[in-house]
C-alpha positions as CSV (number, residue, x, y, z in Angstrom):
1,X,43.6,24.6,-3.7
2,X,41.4,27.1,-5.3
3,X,39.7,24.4,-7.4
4,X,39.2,22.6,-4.4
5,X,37.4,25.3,-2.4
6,X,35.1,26.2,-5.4
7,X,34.1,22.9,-5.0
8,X,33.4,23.2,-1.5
9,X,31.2,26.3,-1.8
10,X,29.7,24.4,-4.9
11,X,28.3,21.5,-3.4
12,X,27.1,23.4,-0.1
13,X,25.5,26.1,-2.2
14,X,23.6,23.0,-3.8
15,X,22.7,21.1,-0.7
16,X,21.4,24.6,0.6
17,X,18.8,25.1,-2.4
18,X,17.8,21.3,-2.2
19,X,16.8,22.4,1.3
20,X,15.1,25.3,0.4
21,X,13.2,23.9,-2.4
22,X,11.8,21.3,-0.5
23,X,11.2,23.1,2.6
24,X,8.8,25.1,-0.5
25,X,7.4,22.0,-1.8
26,X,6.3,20.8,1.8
27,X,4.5,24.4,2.1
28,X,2.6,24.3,-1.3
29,X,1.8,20.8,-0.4
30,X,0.2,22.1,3.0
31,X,-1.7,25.0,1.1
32,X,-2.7,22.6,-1.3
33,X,-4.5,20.1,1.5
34,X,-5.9,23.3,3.1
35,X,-7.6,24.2,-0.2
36,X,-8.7,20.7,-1.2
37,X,-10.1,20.2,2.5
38,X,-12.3,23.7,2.7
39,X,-13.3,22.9,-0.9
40,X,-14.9,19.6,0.5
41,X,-16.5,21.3,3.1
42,X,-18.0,23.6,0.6
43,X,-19.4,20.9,-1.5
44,X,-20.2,17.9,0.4
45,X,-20.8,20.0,4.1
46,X,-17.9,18.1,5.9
47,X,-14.9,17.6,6.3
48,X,-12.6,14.8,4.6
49,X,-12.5,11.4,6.6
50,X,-8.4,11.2,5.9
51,X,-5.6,12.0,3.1
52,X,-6.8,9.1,0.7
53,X,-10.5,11.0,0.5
54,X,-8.7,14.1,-0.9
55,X,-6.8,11.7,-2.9
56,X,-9.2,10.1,-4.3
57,X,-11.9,13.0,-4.5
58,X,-10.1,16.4,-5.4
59,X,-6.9,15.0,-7.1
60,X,-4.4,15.9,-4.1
61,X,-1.2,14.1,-4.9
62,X,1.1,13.3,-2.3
63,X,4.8,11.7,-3.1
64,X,4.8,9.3,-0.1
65,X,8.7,8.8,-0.5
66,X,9.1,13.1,0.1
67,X,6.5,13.5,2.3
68,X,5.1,12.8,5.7
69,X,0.9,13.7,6.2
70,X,-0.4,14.3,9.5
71,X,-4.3,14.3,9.1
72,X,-6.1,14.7,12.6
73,X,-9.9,15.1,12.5
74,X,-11.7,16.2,15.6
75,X,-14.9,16.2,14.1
76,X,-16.3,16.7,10.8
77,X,-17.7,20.2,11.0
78,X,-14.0,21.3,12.2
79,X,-11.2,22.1,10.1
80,X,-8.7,19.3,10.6
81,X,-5.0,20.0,12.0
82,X,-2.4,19.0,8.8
83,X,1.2,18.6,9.0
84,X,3.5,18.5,6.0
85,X,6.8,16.9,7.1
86,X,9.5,16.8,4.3
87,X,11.0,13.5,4.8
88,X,14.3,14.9,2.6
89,X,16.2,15.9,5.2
């Protein structure tokens, strides 16, 4: 029985640092388009057109299978809204 509930604690205590960890990933992810999309701006005097620009252009690398991108642009001297959804869940 106590073998069994060290188990129990053992696999939640796993499933809880999974959670955090990618709950952090999806963060630095977010800081990481933030920074590659003001960088732009400072170089090229707009804003990126969508995801595959930074992509393509500052070396942002997004694991489509983790991660969900939400890339609105208003306009292209605006900072665009970006949404990191972690799609581990």
């Amino acid at each position: 029985i106590i073998f069994l509930l060290f188990w129990c604690f053992l696999v939640i205590g796993v499933k809880q640092v999974d959670q955090v960890s990618s709950e952090e990933q999806a963060q630095l992810l977010h800081q990481a388009l933030i920074r590659a999309t003001i960088s732009c701006y400072a170089v090229e005097g707009m804003y990126p057109p969508d995801v595959a620009y930074l992509e393509e252009h500052y070396g942002v690398v997004i694991d489509p299978e983790a991660f969900a991108v939400y890339y609105q642009v208003f306009a292209s001297n605006m900072l665009p809204q970006i949404q990191v959804i972690s799609l581990y869940d």
